[in-house]
C-alpha positions as protocol buffer text, in pm:
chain_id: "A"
residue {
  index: 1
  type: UNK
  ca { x: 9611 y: 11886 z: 8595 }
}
residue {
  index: 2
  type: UNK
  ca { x: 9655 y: 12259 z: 8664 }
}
residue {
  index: 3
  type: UNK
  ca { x: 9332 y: 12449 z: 8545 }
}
residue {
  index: 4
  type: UNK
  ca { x: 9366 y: 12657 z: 8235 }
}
residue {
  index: 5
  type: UNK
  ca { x: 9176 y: 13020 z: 8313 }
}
residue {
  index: 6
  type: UNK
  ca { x: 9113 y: 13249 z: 8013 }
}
residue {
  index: 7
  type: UNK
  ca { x: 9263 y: 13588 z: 8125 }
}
residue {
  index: 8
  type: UNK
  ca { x: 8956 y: 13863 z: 8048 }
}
residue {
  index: 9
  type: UNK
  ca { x: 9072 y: 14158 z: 8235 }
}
residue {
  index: 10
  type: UNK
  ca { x: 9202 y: 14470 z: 8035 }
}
residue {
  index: 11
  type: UNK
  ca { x: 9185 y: 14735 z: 8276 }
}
residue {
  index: 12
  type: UNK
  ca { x: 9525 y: 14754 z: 8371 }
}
residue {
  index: 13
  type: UNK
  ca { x: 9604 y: 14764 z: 7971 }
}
residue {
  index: 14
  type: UNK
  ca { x: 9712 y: 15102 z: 7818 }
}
residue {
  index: 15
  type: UNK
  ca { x: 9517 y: 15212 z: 7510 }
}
residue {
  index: 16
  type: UNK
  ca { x: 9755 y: 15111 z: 7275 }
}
residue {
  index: 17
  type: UNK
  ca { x: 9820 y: 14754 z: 7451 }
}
residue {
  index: 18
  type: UNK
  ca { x: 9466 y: 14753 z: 7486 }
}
residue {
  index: 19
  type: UNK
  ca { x: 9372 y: 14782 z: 7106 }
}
residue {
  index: 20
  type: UNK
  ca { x: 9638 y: 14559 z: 7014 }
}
residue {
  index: 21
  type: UNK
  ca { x: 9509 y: 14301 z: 7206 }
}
residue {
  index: 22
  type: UNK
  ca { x: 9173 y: 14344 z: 7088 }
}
residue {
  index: 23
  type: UNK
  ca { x: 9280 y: 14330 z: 6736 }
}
residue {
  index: 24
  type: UNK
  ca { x: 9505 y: 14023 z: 6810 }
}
residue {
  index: 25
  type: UNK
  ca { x: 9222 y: 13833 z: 7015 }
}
residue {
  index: 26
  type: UNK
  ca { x: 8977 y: 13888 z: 6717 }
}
residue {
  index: 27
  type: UNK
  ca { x: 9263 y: 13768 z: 6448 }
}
residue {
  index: 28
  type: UNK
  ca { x: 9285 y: 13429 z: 6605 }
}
residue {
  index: 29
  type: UNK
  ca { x: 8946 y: 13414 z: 6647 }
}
residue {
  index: 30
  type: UNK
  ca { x: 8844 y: 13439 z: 6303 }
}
residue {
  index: 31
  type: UNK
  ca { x: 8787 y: 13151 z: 6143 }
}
residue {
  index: 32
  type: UNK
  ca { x: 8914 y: 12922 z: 6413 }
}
residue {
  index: 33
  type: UNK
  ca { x: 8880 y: 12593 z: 6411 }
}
residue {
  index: 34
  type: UNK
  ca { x: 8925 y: 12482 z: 6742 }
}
residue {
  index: 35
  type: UNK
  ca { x: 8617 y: 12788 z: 6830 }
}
residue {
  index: 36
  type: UNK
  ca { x: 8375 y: 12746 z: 6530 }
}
residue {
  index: 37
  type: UNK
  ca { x: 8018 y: 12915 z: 6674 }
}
residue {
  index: 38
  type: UNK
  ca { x: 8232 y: 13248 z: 6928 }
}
residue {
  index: 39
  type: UNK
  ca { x: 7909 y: 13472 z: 7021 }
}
residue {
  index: 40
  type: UNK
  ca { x: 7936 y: 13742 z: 7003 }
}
residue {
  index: 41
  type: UNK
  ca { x: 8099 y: 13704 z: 6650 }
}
residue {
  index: 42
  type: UNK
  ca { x: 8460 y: 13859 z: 6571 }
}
residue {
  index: 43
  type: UNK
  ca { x: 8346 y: 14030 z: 6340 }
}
residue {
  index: 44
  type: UNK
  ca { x: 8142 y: 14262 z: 6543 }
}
residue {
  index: 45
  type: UNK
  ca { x: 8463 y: 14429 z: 6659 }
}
residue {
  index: 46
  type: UNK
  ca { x: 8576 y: 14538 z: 6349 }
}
residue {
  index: 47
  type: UNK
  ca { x: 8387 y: 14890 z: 6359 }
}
residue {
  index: 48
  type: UNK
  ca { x: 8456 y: 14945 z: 6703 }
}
residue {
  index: 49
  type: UNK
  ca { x: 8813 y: 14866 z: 6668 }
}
residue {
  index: 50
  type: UNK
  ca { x: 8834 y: 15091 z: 6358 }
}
residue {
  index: 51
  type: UNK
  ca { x: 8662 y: 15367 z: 6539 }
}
residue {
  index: 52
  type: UNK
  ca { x: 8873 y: 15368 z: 6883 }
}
residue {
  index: 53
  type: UNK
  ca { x: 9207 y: 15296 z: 6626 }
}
residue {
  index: 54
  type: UNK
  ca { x: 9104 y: 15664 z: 6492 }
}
residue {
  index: 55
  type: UNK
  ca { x: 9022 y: 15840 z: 6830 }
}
residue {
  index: 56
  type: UNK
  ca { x: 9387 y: 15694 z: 6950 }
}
residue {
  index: 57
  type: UNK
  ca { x: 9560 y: 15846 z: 6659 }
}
residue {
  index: 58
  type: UNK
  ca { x: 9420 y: 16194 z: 6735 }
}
residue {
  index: 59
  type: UNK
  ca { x: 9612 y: 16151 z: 7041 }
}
residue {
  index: 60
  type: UNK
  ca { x: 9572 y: 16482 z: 7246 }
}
residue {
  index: 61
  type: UNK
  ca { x: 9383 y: 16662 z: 6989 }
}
residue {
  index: 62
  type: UNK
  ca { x: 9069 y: 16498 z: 7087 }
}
residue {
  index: 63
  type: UNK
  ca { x: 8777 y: 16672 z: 7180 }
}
residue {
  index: 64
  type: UNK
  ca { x: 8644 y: 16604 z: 7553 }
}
residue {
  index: 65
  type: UNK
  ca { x: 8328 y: 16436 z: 7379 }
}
residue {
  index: 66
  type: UNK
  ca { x: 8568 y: 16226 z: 7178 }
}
residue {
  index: 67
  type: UNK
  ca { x: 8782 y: 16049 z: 7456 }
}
residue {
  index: 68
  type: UNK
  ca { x: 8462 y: 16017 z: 7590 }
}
residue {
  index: 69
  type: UNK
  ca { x: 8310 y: 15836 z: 7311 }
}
residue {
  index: 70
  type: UNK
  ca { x: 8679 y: 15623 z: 7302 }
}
residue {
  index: 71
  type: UNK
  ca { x: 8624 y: 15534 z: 7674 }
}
residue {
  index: 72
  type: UNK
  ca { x: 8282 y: 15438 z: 7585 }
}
residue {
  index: 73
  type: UNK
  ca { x: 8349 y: 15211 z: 7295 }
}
residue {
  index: 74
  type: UNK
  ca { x: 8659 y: 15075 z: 7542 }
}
residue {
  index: 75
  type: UNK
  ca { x: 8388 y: 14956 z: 7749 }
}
residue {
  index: 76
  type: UNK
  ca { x: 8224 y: 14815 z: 7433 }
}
residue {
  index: 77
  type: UNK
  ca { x: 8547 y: 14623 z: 7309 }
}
residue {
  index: 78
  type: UNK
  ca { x: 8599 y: 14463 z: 7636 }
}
residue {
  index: 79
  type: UNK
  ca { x: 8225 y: 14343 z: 7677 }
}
residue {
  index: 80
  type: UNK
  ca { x: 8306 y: 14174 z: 7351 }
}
residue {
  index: 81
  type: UNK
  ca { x: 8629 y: 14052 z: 7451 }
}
residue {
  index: 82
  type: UNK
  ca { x: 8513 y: 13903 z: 7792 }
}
residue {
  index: 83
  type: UNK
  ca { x: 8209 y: 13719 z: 7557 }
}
residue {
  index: 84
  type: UNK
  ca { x: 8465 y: 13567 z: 7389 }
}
residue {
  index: 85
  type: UNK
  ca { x: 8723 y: 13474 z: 7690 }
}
residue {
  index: 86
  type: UNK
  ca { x: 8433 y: 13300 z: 7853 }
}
residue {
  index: 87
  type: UNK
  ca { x: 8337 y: 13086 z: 7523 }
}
residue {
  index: 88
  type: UNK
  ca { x: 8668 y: 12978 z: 7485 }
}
residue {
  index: 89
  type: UNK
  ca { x: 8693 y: 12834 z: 7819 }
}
residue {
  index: 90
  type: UNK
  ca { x: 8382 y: 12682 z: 7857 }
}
residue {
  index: 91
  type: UNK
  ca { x: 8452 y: 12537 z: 7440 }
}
residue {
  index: 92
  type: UNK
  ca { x: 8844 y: 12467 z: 7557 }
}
residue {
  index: 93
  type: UNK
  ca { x: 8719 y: 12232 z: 7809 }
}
residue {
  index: 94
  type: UNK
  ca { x: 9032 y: 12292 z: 7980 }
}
residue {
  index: 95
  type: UNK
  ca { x: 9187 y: 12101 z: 7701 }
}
residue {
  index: 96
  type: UNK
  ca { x: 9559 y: 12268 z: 7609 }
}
residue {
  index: 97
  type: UNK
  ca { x: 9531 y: 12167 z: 7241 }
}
residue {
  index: 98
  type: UNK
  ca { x: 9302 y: 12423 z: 7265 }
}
residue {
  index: 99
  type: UNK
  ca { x: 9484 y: 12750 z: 7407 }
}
């Protein structure tokens, strides 16, 4: 049996794939019952999505200290995210009902 690998690289991702993903990845992992315990919990992206969702919309308006506070919480995001890629593969048990 082929090995199933989480994908936790976002780099290549433009913002707005970026934060659609993010907000995707935490929708199906709320309240899932195949994950039941993720840490860090979904929930803990919800203010950092909300915030980086409002720094994209200003589009080029932003201030120099704002894209760098949207890089920043980027970084913050994807921390998150790559929490959560590695407790679903090491919970998956490279099980497919699973992914």
């Amino acid at each position: 049996m082929k090995k199933i690998i989480v994908k936790i690289g976002f780099s290549q991702y433009s913002e707005s794939k970026f934060f659609f993903s993010a907000s995707n990845i935490k929708t199906k992992m709320t309240d899932n019952p195949n994950f039941p315990n993720p840490t860090p919990a979904p929930d803990t992206l919800t203010a950092l999505l909300d915030t980086y969702h409002a720094l994209l919309e200003k589009g080029r308006s932003r201030t120099p200290a704002e894209t760098a506070e949207k890089n920043q919480i980027r970084v913050e995001i994807t921390t998150i995210l790559q929490s959560l890629g590695a407790y679903v593969q090491a919970t998956g048990n490279n099980d497919r009902q699973f992914y």
